[in-house]
C-alpha positions in Angstrom: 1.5 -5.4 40.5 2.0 -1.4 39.5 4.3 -0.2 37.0 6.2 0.9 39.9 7.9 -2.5 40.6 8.6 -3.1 37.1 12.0 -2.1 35.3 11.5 -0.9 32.0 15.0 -0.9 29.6 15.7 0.0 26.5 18.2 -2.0 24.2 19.2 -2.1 20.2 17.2 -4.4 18.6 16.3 -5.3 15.1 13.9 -7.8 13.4 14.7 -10.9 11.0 12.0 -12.7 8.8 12.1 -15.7 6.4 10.1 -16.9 3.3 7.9 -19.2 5.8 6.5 -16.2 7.1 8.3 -16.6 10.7 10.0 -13.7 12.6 12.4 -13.1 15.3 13.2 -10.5 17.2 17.0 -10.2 18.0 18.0 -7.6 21.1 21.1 -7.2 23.1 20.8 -9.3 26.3 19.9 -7.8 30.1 21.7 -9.5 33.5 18.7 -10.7 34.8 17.1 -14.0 32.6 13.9 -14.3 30.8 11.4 -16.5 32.2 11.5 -18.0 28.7 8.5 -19.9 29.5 6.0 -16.7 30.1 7.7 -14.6 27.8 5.0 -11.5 25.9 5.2 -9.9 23.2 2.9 -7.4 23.2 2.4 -5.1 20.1 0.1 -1.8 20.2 -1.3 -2.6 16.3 0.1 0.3 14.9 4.0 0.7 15.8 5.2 0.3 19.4 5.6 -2.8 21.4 7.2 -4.3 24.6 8.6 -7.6 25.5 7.7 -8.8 28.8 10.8 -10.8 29.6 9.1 -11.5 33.2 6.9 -10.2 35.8 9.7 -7.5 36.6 11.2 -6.8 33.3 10.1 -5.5 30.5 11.8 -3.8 27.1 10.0 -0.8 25.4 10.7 -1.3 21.9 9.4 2.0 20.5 9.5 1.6 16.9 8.2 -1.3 14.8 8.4 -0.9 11.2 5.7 -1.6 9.2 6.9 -5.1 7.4 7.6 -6.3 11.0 4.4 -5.1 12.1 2.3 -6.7 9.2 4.0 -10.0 10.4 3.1 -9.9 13.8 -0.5 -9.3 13.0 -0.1 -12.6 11.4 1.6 -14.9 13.6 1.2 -16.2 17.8 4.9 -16.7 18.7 8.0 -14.6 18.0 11.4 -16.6 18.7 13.4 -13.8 20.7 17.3 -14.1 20.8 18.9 -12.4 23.3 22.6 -11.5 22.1 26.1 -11.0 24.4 27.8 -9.4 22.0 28.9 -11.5 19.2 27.4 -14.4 21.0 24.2 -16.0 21.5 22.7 -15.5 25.6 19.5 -16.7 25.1 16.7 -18.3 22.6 13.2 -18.4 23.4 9.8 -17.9 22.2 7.1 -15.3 23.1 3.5 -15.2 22.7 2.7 -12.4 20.4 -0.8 -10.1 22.0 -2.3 -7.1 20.2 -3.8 -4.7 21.8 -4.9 -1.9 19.8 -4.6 0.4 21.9 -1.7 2.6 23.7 0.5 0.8 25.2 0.7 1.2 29.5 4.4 2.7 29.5 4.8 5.1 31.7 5.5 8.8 30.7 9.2 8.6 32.4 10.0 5.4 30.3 9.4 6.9 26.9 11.1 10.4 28.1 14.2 7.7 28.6 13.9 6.8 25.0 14.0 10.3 23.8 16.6 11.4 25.4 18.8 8.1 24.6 18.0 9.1 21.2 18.9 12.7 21.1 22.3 11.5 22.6 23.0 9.5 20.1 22.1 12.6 17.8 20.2 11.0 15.7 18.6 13.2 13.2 15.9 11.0 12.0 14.1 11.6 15.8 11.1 13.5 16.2 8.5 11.1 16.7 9.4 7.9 15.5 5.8 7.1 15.4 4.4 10.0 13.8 7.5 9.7 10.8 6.5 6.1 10.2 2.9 6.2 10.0 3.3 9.6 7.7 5.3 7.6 5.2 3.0 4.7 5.2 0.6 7.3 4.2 2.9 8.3 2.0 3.0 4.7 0.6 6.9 4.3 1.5 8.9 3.8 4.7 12.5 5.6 5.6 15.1 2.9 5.3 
């Protein structure tokens, strides 16, 4: 299948951990359902990822910070909770791959993401990428 019959999306989304070492993923819910059954997580190894949600669906989720990162190197499942609001849509788990390499979104997707962000005038946006890994180097990370 080419990345021409898949639907990329973007969506908020944030990360919560607990002391057992277990993370989740919590992102505002799409229409279409999650084949919670096949459900990927797939991480770059450095700070990108996408959740394949099914063979046609899949969410870009363009920065990872670096304690969320560290996690997913460590773990094979992320529970993913899809949210409607103030209201729970959907629970599931994911396999969590690592690639270590650039992820295969296509140029038009991440474009998308850049110009959702410079709507919202955020003036933290350059490269979220680039400012993350810089302030690991840094030995700190932008809160």
């Amino acid at each position: 299948m080419t990345n021409d019959a898949k639907k990329y999306f973007h969506v908020e989304y944030d990360f919560v951990s607990n002391d057992e070492g277990e993370l989740m993923l919590v992102i505002d819910a799409l229409k279409e359902t999650a084949d919670d059954e096949n459900a990927k997580f797939v991480y770059d190894g450095n700070c990108e990822a996408m959740l394949i949600r099914n063979e046609n669906s899949i969410i870009h989720l363009p920065v990872i910070e670096e304690e969320a990162g560290n996690l997913l190197k460590e773990i094979d499942t992320i529970l993913v909770t899809e949210m409607e609001g103030e209201d729970i849509g959907d629970v599931y788990e994911a396999e969590v791959e690592i690639i270590n390499k650039a992820l295969p979104i296509p140029d038009e997707v991440r474009k998308g993401y850049k110009e959702r962000k410079n709507e919202k005038n955020n003036p933290l946006f350059l490269d979220d990428c680039a400012v993350n890994r810089a302030m690991r180097g840094a030995g700190r990370m932008r809160g």
